[in-house]
C-alpha positions as CSV (number, residue, x, y, z in Angstrom):
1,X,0.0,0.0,0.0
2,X,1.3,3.0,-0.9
3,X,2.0,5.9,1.5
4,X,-0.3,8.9,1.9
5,X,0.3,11.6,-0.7
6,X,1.0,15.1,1.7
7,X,-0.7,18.7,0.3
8,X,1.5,20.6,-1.8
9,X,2.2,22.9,1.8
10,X,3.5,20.2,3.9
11,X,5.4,18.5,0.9
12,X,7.3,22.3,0.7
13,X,7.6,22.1,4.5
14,X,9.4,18.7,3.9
15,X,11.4,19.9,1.4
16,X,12.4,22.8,3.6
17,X,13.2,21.1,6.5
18,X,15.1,18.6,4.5
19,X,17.5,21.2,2.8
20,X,18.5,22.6,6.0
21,X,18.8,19.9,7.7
22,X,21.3,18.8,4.7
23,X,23.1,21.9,5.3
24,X,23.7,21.3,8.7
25,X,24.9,17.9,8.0
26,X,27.7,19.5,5.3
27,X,28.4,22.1,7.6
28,X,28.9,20.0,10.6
29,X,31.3,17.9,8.2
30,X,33.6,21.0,7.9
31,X,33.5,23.2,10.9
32,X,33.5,19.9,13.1
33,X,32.4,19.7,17.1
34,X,30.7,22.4,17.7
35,X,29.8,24.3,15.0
36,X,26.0,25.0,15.6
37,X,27.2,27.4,18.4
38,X,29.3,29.5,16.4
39,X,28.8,32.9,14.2
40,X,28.9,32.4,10.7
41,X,29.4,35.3,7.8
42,X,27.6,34.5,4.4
43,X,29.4,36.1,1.2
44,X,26.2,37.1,-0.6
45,X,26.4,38.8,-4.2
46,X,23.0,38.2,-5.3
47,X,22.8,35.6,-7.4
48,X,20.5,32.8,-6.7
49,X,23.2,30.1,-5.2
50,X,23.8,32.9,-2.6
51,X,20.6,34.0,-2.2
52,X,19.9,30.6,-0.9
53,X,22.8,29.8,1.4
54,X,21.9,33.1,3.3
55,X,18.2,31.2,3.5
56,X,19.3,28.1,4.7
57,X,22.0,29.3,6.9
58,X,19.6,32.2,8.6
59,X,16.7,29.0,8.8
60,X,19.7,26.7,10.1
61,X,21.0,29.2,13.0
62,X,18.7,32.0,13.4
63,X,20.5,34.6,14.9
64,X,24.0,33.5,14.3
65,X,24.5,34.7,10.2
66,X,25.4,37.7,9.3
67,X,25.7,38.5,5.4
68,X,28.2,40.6,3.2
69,X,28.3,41.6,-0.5
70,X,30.9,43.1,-1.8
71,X,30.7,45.3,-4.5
72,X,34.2,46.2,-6.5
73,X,32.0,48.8,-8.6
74,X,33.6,47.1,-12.0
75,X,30.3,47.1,-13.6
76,X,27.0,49.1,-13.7
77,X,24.0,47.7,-11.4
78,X,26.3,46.1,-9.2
79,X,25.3,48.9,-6.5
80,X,21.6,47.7,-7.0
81,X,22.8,44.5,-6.7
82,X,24.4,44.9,-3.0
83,X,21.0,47.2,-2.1
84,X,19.0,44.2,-3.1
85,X,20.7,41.7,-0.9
86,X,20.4,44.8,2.4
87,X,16.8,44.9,1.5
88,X,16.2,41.2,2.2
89,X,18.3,41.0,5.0
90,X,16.8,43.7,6.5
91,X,13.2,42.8,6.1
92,X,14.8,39.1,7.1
93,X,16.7,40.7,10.6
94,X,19.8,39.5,9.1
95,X,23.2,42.2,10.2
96,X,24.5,42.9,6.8
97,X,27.3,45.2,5.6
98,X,28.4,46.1,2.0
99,X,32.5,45.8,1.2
100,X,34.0,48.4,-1.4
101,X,37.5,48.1,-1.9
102,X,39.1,51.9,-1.1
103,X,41.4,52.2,-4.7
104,X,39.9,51.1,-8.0
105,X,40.9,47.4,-9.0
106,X,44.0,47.3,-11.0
107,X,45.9,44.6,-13.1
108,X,44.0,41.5,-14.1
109,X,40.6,42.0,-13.3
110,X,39.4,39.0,-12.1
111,X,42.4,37.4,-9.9
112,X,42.8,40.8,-8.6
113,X,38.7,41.6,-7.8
114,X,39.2,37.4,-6.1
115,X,42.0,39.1,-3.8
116,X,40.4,41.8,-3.3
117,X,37.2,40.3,-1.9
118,X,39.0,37.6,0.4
119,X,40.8,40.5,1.4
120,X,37.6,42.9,2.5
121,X,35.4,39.3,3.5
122,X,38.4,39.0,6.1
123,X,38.6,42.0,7.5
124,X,34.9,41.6,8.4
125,X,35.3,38.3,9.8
126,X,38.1,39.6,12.1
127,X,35.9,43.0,12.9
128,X,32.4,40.9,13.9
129,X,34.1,38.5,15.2
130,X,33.1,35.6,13.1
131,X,34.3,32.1,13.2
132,X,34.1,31.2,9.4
133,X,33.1,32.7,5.9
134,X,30.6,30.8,3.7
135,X,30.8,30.7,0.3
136,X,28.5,29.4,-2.2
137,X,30.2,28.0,-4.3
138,X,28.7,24.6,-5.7
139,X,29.0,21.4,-7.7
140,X,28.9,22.8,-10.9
141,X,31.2,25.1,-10.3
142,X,33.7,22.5,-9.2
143,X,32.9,20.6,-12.8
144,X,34.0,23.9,-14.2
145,X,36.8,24.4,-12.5
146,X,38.5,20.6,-12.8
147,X,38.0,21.1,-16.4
148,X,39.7,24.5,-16.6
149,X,42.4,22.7,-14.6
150,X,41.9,19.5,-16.6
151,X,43.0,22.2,-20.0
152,X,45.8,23.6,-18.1
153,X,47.4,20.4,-17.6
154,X,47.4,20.3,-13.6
155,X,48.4,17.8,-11.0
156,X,46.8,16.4,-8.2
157,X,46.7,19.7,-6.4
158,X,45.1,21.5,-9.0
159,X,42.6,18.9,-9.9
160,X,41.7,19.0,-6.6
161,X,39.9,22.6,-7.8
162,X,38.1,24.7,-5.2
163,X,38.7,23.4,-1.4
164,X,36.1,23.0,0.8
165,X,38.1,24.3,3.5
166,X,40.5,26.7,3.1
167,X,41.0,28.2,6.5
168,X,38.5,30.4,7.8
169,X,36.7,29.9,4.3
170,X,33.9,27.3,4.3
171,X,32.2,26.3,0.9
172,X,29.6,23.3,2.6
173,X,27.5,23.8,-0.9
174,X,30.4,21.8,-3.3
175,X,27.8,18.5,-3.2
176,X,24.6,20.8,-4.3
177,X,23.5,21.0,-7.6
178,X,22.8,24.6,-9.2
179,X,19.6,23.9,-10.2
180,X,18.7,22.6,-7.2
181,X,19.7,26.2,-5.6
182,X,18.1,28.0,-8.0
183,X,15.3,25.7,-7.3
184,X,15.2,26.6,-3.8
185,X,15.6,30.3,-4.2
186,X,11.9,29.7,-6.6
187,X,10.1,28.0,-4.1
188,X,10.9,30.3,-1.5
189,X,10.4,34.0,-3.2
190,X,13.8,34.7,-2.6
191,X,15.1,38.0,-4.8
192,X,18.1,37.1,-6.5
193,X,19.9,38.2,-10.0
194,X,22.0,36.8,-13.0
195,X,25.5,38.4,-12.8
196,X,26.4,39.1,-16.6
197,X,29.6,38.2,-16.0
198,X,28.5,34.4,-15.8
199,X,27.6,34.8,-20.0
200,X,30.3,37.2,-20.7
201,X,32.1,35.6,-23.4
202,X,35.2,37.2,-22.9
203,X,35.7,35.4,-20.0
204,X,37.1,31.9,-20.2
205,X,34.9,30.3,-17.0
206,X,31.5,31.9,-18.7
207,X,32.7,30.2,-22.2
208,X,33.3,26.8,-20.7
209,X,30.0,26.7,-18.9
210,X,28.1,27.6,-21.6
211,X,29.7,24.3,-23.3
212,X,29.3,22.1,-19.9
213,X,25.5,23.3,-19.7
214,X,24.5,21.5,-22.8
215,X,26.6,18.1,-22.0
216,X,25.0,15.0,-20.5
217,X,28.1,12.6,-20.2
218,X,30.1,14.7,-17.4
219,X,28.5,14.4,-14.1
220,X,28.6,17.2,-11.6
221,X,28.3,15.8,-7.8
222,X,30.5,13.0,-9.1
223,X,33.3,15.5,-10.4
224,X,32.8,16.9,-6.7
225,X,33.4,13.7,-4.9
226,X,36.6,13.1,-7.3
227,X,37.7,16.8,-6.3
228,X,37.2,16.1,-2.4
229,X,39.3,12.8,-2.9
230,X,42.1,14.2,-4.8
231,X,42.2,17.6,-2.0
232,X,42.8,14.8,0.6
233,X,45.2,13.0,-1.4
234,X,47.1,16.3,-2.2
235,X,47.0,17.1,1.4
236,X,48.6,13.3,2.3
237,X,51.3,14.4,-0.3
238,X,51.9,17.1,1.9
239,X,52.4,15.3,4.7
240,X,54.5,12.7,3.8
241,X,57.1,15.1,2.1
242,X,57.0,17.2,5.6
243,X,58.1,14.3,7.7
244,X,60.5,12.6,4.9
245,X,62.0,16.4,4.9
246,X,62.3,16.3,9.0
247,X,64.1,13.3,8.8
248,X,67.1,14.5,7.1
249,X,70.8,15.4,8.8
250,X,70.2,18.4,8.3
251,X,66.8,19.5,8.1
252,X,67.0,22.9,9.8
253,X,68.8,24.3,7.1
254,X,66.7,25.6,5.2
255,X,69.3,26.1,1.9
256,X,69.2,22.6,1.5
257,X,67.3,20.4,-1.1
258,X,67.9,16.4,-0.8
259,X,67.4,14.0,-3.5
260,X,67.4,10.0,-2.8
261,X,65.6,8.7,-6.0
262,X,62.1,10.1,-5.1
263,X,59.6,9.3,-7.1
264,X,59.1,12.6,-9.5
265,X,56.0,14.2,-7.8
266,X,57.5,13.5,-4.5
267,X,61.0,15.5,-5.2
268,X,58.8,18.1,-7.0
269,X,57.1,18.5,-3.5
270,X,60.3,18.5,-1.4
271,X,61.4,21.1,-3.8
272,X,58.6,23.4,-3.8
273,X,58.1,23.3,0.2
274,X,62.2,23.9,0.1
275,X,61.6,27.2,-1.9
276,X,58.7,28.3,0.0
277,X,60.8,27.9,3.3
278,X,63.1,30.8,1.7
279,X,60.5,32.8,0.0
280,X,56.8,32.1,1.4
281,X,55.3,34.4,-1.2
282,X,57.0,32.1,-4.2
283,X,54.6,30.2,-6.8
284,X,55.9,28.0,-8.9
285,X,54.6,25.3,-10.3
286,X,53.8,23.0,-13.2
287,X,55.9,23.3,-16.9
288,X,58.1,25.8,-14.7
289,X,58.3,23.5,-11.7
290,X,59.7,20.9,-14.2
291,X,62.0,23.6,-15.8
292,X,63.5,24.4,-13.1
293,X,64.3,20.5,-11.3
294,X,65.4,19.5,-14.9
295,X,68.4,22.6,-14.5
296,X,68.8,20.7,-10.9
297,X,69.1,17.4,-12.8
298,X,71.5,18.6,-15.2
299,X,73.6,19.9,-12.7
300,X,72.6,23.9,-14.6
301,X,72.4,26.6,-11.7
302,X,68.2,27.2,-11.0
303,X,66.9,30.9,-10.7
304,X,63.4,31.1,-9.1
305,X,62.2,34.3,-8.6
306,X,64.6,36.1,-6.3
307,X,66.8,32.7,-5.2
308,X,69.4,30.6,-7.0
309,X,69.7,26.8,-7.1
310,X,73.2,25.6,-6.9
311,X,74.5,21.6,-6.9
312,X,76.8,21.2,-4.1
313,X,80.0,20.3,-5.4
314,X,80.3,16.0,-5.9
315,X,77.3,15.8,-4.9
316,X,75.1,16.8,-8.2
317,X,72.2,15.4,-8.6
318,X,71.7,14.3,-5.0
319,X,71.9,17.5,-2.8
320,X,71.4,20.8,-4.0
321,X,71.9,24.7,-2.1
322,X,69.6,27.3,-1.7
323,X,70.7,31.2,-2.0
324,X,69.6,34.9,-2.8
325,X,70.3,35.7,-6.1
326,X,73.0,39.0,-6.4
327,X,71.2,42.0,-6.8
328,X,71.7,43.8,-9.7
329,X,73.7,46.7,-9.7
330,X,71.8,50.0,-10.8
331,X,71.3,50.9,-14.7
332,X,72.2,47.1,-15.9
């Protein structure tokens, strides 16, 4: 016999009470014992993934959200944009604050607006005195970003694609669907916009979701799970190479790189934490990662950035020095 069919109200109440309680199981996963007793900020720019996490985190723990939109003022409407998102939280009794940045955003607009907003969503965090900052960012977007990775030819660390957890950041949303956001936002009147920048063509992540929105074979939460697997397999990586690195003779010199037949992506690990010991704001990584330990190999002098990679003297190919590189004299 087949069970009772609920009204169209109390099958929307069910749905409700099932999203958040789906949200509370994600966010649980990720800000661990605890979490449902501490303050959360919500980075909300108005679009209906957003829209939505602000809904199910203020249903989740009313009382403990606050929500943020920052506007870079890059493009026109984005001021209505950031009112729309006060209104609701207003009317909603949800603390909200828009960011601006204070000078105009230079360089490479996109990975500097990213800094930029990290930068302003942080110094909230710090100035409320929040624990974490949600994002909402979501399984498609992960699908999006493994194969922008996928085309750039990247490792396991960049397959990995957007973290879950990256320090005070919290994305719990990586396992949800778009649709099913946009879905939610319907069903429960919330505002929301379409940033144009999602269809701007000139941008390479609007191009390649256009493409991945018409595909059937690539499947989104799956992607997500592979991403989540490959983040902790990056991370055990990471810790292998810290301990093998401890265990040398001479491990708290920092100038020194060691090389006893490691397998290629461990050496390129023990290299890469070696540099980042010298320099912590050094990035290098990929074709020019392999660049620079075939130099090492060949027993050529490395330059990386500011540093010089030097084999010690009957000893090439096994341990290699660190140093500044000379600084060059005025006018050369």
């Amino acid at each position: 016999m087949s069970a009772p069919m609920l009204p169209p109200q109390k099958q929307k109440q069910a749905v409700d009470t099932d999203a958040v309680g789906r949200l509370g199981r994600d966010l649980a996963a990720l800000a661990g014992p605890g979490w449902h007793r501490l303050h959360y900020g919500v980075a909300v720019s108005g679009g209906p993934d957003s829209m939505a996490l602000l809904w199910l985190m203020a249903s989740l723990l009313p009382g403990q959200v606050r929500a943020a939109t920052v506007d870079h003022g890059l493009r026109r409407g984005s001021d209505d944009e950031a009112r729309m998102v006060a209104g609701f939280c207003g009317r909603e009794m949800i603390p909200h604050r828009t960011l601006c940045p204070p000078t105009p955003i230079t360089g490479s607009q996109q990975a500097a607006a990213r800094a930029e907003r990290y930068r302003l969503l942080e110094e909230w965090r710090q100035s409320d005195e929040l624990s974490y900052i949600l994002t909402a960012h979501h399984a498609d977007d992960q699908l999006e970003t493994i194969v922008m990775r996928l085309n750039r030819s990247s490792g396991v660390g960049g397959l990995a694609a957007i973290r879950a957890t990256n320090g005070v950041i919290l994305r719990p949303l990586l396992h949800w669907r778009r649709a099913d956001l946009v879905r939610l936002a319907l069903d429960e009147d919330l505002p929301f916009v379409d940033d144009p920048s999602n269809s701007d063509s000139r941008f390479d992540r609007a191009r390649l979701r256009r493409g991945l929105q018409s595909q059937t074979v690539l499947d989104a939460e799956a992607a997500a799970r592979s991403a989540a697997w490959l983040a902790e397999a990056d991370e055990a990586i990471d810790w292998a190479v810290e301990r093998l690195i401890a265990s040398w003779p001479d491990a708290s010199d920092i100038a020194v790189i060691r090389d006893d037949a490691y397998p290629p992506e461990i050496f390129r690990r023990v290299v890469t934490q070696r540099l980042r010991a010298n320099d912590s704001q050094l990035r290098v990584r990929g074709a020019s990662l392999d660049g620079v330990i075939a130099a090492m190999k060949s027993g050529r002098r490395a330059m990386v950035g500011a540093l010089l990679i030097d084999a010690v003297p009957g000893l090439a190919r096994t341990i290699w020095r660190i140093s500044a590189a000379p600084r060059r004299k005025a006018g050369k």
